[in-house]
C-alpha positions as a printed Julia matrix, in Angstrom:
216×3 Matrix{Float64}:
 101.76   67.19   95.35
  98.23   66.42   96.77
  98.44   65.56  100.03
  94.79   64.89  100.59
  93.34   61.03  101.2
  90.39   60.25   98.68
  88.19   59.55  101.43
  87.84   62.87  102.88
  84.63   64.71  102.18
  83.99   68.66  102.52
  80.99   70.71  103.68
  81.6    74.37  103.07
  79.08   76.73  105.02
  78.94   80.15  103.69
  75.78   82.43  102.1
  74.19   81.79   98.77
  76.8    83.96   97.49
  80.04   84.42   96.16
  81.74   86.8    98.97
  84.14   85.47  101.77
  83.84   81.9   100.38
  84.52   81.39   96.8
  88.39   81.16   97.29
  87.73   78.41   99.2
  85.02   76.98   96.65
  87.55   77.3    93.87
  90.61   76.07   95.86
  88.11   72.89   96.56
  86.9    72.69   92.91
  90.57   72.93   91.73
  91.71   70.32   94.11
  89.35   67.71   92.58
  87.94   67.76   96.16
  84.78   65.45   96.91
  82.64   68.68   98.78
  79.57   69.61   99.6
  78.64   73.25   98.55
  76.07   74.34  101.54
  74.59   78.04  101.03
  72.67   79.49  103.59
  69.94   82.09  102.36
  70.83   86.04  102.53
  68.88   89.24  101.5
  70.64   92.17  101.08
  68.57   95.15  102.39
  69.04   99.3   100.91
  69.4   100.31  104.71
  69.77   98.17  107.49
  71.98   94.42  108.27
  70.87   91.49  105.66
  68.31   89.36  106.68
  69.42   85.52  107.18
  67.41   84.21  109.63
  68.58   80.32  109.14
  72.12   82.0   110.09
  71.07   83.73  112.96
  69.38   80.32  114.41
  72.72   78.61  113.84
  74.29   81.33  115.41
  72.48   81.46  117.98
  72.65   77.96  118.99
  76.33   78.15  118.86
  77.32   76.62  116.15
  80.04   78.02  114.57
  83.39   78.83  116.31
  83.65   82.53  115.85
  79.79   83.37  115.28
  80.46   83.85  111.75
  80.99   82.19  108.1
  82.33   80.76  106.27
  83.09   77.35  108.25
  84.82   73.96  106.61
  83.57   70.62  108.15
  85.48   67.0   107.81
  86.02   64.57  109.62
  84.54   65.67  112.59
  86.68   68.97  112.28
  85.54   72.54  112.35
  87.84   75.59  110.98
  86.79   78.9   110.82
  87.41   82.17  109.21
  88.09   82.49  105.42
  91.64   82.77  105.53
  92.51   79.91  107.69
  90.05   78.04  105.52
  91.91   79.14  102.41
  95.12   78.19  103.85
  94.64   74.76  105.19
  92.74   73.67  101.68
  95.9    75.01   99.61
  98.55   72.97  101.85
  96.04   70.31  101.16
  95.73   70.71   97.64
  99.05   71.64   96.81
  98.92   75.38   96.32
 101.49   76.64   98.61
 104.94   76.11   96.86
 107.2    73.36   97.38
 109.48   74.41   99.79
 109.04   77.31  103.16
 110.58   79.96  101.4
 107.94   79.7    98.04
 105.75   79.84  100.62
 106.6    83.1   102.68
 106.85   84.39   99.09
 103.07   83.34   98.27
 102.18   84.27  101.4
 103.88   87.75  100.78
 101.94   88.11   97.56
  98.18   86.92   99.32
  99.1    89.66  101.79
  99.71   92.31   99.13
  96.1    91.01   97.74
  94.76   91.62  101.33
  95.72   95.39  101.31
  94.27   95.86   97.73
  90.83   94.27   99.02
  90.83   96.54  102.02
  91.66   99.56   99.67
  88.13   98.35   97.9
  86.1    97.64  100.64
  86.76  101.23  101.78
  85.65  102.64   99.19
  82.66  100.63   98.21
  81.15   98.85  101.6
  82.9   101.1   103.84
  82.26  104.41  103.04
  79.51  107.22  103.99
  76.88  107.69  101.4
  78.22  110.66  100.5
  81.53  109.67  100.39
  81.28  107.24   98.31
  81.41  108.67   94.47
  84.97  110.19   95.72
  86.2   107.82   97.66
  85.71  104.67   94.55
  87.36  107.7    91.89
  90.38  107.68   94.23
  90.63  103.65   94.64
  90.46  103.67   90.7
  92.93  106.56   90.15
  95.13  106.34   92.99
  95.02  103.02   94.99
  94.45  100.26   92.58
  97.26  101.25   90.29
  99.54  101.43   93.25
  98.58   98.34   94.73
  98.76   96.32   91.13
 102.08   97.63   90.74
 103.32   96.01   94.09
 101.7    92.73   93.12
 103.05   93.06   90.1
 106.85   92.96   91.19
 105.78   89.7    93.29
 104.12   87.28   92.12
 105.28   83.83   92.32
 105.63   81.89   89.6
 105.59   78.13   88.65
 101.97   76.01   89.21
  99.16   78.07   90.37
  99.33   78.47   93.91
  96.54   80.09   96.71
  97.85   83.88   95.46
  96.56   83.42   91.95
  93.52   82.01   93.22
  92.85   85.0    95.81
  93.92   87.47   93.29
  91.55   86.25   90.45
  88.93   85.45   92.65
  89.08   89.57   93.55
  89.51   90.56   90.22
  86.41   89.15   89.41
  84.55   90.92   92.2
  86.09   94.2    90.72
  84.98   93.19   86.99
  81.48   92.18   88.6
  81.39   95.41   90.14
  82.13   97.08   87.13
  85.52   98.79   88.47
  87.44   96.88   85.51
  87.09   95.16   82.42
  89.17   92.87   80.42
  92.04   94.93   79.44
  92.32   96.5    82.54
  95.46   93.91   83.15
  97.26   94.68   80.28
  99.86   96.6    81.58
 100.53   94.16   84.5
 101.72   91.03   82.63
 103.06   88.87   85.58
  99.75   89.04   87.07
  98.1    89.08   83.67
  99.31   85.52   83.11
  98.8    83.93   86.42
  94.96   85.3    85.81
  94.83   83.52   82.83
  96.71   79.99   84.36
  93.76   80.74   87.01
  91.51   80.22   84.58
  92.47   77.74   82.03
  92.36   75.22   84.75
  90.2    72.82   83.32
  88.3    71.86   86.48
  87.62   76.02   87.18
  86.13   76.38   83.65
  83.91   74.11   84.53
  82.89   75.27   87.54
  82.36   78.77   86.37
  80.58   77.44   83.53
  78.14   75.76   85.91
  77.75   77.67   89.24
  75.14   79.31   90.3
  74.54   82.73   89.53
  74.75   85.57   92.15
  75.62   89.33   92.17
  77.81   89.69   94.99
């Protein structure tokens, strides 16, 4: 159940893209949350950091906890880093089981997500120049099977809870990135269906229907 008081309004602070802080946009949108959806401006460079210089005065003036986004604001509350973001907004909008031991199990499952995303990020933000063409053919051939195969034996089922939403959330990265397409699920059907659940929730096709459009 919704634990969350009507009154309470949301400012997420993250880039003018998808990235670290569209779990937390979706959890929001799916919660029926009343939210304010603050980008900050980024360009993405070939060589060399981004430049975001409305950031790095906020930054600089110490305004975020850990020096880094995304942040949540209510209330007169600050949290920091994605995770702990993503955590706090599912226990708030009824995402994380009902009980401790559903979950340990989701959490289990967001985890196994986490090691997937890492196998990715090695390959594709991570790597060498050079290394690079090899490095995404083994993710492909080797790691994402693997790693699908593990989520596979654990997802959780019942209402959609903070795994399905991480888990879609990076799927769609991966399709955006071109590393899968739509069938690419077919021969993981546990997942396959809490994907789909993800997004036949009426209040995320509407949000991806509407949002604005980025590339990363």
């Amino acid at each position: 159940k919704k634990r969350v008081m009507a009154e309470h309004h949301y400012k997420l602070t993250y880039f003018d893209i998808r990235g670290l802080g569209e779990v937390s946009r979706f959890i929001l949108v799916i919660g029926g949350a009343k939210w304010e959806d603050n980008r900050l401006p980024i360009q993405f460079q070939a060589a060399g950091p981004p430049i975001a210089p409305e950031f790095g005065a906020l930054k600089a003036a110490g305004t975020f906890p850990f020096g880094q986004l995304p942040v949540l604001e209510f209330d007169g509350h600050m949290i920091a880093q994605s995770k702990a973001i993503e955590r706090y907004l599912a226990r708030t909008f009824g995402l994380y089981g009902s009980n401790t031991v559903e979950a340990a199990k989701i959490d289990s499952f967001s985890e196994g997500v986490t090691d997937l995303r890492v196998e990715f990020m090695k390959a594709q933000f991570w790597a060498k120049p050079e290394d690079k063409a090899a490095l995404f053919a083994a993710f492909l051939e080797t790691h994402l099977p693997k790693h699908l195969g593990l989520l596979e034996r654990n997802t959780v089922s019942g209402p959609l809870n903070i795994g399905d939403v991480q888990f879609s959330q990076f799927w769609e990265a991966l399709t955006l990135a071109g590393a899968v397409t739509a069938s690419s699920l077919d021969a993981y059907p546990n997942i396959k269906a809490r994907v789909e659940l993800f997004n036949s929730n009426e209040n995320i096709v509407k949000y991806i229907a509407t949002r604005k459009p980025t590339d990363k």
